[in-house]
C-alpha positions as CSV (number, residue, x, y, z in Angstrom):
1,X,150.8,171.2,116.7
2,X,148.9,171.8,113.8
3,X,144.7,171.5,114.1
4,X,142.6,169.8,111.6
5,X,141.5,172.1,108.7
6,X,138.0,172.9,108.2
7,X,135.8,171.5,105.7
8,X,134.8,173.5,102.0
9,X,131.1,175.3,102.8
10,X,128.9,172.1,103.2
11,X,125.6,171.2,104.7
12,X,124.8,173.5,107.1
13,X,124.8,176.5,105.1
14,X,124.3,175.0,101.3
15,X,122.4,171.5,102.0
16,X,125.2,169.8,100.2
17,X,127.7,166.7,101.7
18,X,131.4,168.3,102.2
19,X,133.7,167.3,100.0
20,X,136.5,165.3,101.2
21,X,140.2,164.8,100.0
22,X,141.1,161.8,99.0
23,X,144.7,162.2,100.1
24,X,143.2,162.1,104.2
25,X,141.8,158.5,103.8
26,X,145.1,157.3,104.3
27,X,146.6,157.0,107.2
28,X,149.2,160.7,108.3
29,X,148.4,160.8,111.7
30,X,151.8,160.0,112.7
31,X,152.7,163.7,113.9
32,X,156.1,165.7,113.2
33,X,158.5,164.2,110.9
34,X,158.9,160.7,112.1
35,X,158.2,157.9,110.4
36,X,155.9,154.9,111.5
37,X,158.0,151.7,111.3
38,X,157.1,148.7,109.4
39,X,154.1,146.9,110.5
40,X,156.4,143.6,111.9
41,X,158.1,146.4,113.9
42,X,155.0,146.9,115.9
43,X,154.4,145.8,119.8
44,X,150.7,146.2,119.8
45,X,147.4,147.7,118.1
46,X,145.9,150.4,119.8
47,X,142.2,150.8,118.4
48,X,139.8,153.7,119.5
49,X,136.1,154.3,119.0
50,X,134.2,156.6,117.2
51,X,130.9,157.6,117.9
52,X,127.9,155.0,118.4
53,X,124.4,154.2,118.2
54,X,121.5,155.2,121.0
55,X,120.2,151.3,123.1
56,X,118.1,149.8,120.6
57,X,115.8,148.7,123.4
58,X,115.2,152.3,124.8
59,X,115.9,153.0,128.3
60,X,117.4,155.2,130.6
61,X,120.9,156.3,128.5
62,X,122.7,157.2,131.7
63,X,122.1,153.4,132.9
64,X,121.7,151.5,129.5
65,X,125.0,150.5,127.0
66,X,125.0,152.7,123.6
67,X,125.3,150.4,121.0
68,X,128.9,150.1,118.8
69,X,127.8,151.6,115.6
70,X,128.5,151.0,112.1
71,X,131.3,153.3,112.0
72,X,133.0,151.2,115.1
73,X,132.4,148.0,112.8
74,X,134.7,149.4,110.1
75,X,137.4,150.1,112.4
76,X,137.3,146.5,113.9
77,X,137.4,145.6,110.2
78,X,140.2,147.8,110.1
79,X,142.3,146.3,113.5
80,X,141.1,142.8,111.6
81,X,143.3,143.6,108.7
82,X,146.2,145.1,110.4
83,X,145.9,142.0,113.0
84,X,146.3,139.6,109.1
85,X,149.8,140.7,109.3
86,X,151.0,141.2,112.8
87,X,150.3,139.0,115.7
88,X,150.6,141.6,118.3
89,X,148.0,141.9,121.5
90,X,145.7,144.4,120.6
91,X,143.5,146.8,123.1
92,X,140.6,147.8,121.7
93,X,137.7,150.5,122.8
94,X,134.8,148.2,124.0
95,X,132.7,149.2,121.2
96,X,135.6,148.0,118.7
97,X,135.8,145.0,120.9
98,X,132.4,143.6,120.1
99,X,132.8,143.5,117.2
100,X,136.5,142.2,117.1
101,X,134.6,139.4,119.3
102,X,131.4,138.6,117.4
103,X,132.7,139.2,113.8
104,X,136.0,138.0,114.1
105,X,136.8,135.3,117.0
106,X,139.4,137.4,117.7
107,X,142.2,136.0,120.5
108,X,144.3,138.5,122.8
109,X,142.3,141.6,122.4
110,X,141.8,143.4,126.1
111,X,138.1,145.6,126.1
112,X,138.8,149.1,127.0
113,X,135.5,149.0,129.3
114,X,133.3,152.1,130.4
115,X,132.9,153.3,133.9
116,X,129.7,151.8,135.6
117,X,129.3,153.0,139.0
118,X,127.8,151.2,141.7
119,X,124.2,153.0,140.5
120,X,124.3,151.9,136.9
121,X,125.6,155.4,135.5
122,X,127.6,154.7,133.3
123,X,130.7,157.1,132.2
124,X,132.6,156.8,128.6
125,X,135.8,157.2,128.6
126,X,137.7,160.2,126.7
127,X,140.2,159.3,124.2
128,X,142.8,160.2,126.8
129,X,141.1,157.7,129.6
130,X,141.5,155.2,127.0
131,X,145.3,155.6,127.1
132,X,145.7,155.8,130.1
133,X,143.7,152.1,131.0
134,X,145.5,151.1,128.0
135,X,148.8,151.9,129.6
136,X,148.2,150.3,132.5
137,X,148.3,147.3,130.9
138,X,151.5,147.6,128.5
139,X,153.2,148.2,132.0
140,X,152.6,144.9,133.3
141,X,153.7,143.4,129.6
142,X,156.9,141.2,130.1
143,X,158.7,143.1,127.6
144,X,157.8,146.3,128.4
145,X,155.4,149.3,127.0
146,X,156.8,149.0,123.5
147,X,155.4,151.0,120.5
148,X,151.6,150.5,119.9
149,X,150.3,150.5,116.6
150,X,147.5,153.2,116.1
151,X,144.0,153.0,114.9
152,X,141.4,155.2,114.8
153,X,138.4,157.3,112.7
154,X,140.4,159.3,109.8
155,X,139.7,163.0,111.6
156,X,140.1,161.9,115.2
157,X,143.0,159.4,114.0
158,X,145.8,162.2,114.7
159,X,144.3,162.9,118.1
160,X,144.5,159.4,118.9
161,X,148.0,159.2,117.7
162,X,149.1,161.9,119.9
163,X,147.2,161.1,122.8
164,X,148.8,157.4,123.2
165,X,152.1,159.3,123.0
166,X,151.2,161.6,125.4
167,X,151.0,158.7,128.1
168,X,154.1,157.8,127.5
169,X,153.6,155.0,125.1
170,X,155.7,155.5,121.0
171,X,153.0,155.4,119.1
172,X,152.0,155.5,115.1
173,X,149.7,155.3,113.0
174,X,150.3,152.3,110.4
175,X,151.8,153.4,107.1
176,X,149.5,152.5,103.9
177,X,146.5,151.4,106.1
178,X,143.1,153.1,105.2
179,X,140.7,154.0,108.2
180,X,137.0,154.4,108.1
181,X,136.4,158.3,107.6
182,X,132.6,158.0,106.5
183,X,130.1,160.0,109.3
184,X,127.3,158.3,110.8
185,X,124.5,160.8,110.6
186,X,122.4,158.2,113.5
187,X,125.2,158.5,115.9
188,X,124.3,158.7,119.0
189,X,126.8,161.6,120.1
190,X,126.0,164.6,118.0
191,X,129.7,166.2,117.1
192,X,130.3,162.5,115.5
193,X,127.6,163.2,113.3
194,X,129.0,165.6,110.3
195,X,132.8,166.2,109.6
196,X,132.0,169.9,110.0
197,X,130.8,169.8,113.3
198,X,133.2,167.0,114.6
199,X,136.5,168.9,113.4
200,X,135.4,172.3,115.7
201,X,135.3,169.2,118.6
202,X,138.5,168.1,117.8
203,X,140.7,171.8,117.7
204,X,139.0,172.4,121.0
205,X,140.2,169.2,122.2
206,X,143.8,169.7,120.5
207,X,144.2,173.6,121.5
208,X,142.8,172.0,125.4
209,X,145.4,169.8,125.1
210,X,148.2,172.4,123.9
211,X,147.4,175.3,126.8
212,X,147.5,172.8,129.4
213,X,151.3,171.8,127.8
214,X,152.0,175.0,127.4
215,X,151.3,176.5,131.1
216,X,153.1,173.1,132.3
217,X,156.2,174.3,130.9
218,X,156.1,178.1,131.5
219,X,155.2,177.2,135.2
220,X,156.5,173.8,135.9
221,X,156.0,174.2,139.8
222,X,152.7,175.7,139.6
């Protein structure tokens, strides 16, 4: 597994944006050295979110729905364009799904929903309790789990990749697809905010992810 590499000196320390490759606005999330397959090859979209934006009406934010955010617009835009060229199912984040709903009319999309207790509280799902609703539902698909057809923000797009294959489901990110990889600085969870910041987030979560394989196989029976 190889973690996301840190940004060039940027904001924090020097008040200046970090400057970002151009060669990581397209797609390369699909890990190792397999290749994704052609987009007609594809059983479904898999879309995850990114971030999102505090209630615009105030409120308790344990009880009231974040909105979607700007930077969950673009990858609806994104699922939108895919969706152009393959008439697949696609389950999408909820906050994707808004907009996949309000924006686009869009038919056969299944809302990955949030948690709300019998209280209110509300609790997000982690990219990994996305996969595993979304897998939940390929099993009941007539023609089985088949291979899901990722997207997701640029730097969390490999995590997302990975992730969906974790749960047992062949997964890749679409080859010659370009995903939203612009930060919203009004995000309403803070490591989503600046691409230094969010790519410390995402090694933890990868290196998380890697000890817990890893102790799995030295000690299968515990």
């Amino acid at each position: 597994m190889t973690c996301l590499p840190p940004s060039p000196p940027n904001s924090a320390a020097t008040g200046t944006r970090p400057r970002l490759s151009s060669r990581s606005s397209r797609t390369s999330a699909s890990t190792g050295t397999r290749r994704p397959p052609p987009l007609k090859k594809f059983d479904f979209v898999v879309a995850y979110g990114f971030g999102n934006r505090p209630p615009a009406g105030g409120g308790d934010p344990a009880k009231v729905l974040f909105e979607p955010g700007p930077v969950n617009e673009a990858l609806a835009d994104t699922v939108a364009r895919v969706r152009s060229r393959i008439d697949v199912p696609v389950y999408a984040q909820w906050e994707i799904a808004r907009f996949l709903d309000s924006k686009y009319g869009m038919r056969d999309v299944t809302s990955i929903e949030p948690v709300i207790a019998a209280d209110g509280t509300i609790t997000y799902l982690s990219t990994d309790g996305v996969a595993a609703q979304i897998l939940e539902h390929r099993k009941k698909a007539p023609g089985g789990v088949g291979t899901a057809c990722v997207i997701g923000f640029r730097d969390h797009h490999k995590r997302c990749v990975q992730t969906t294959r974790d749960r047992a489901m062949p997964a890749y990110a679409p080859a010659g697809i370009t995903v939203p990889g612009t930060y919203d600085p009004e995000s309403g969870q803070a490591w989503t905010r600046r691409r230094d910041l969010y790519l410390v987030h995402d090694m933890v979560a990868q290196l998380t992810v890697l000890r817990t394989k890893l102790i799995a196989q030295a000690y299968p029976n515990g």
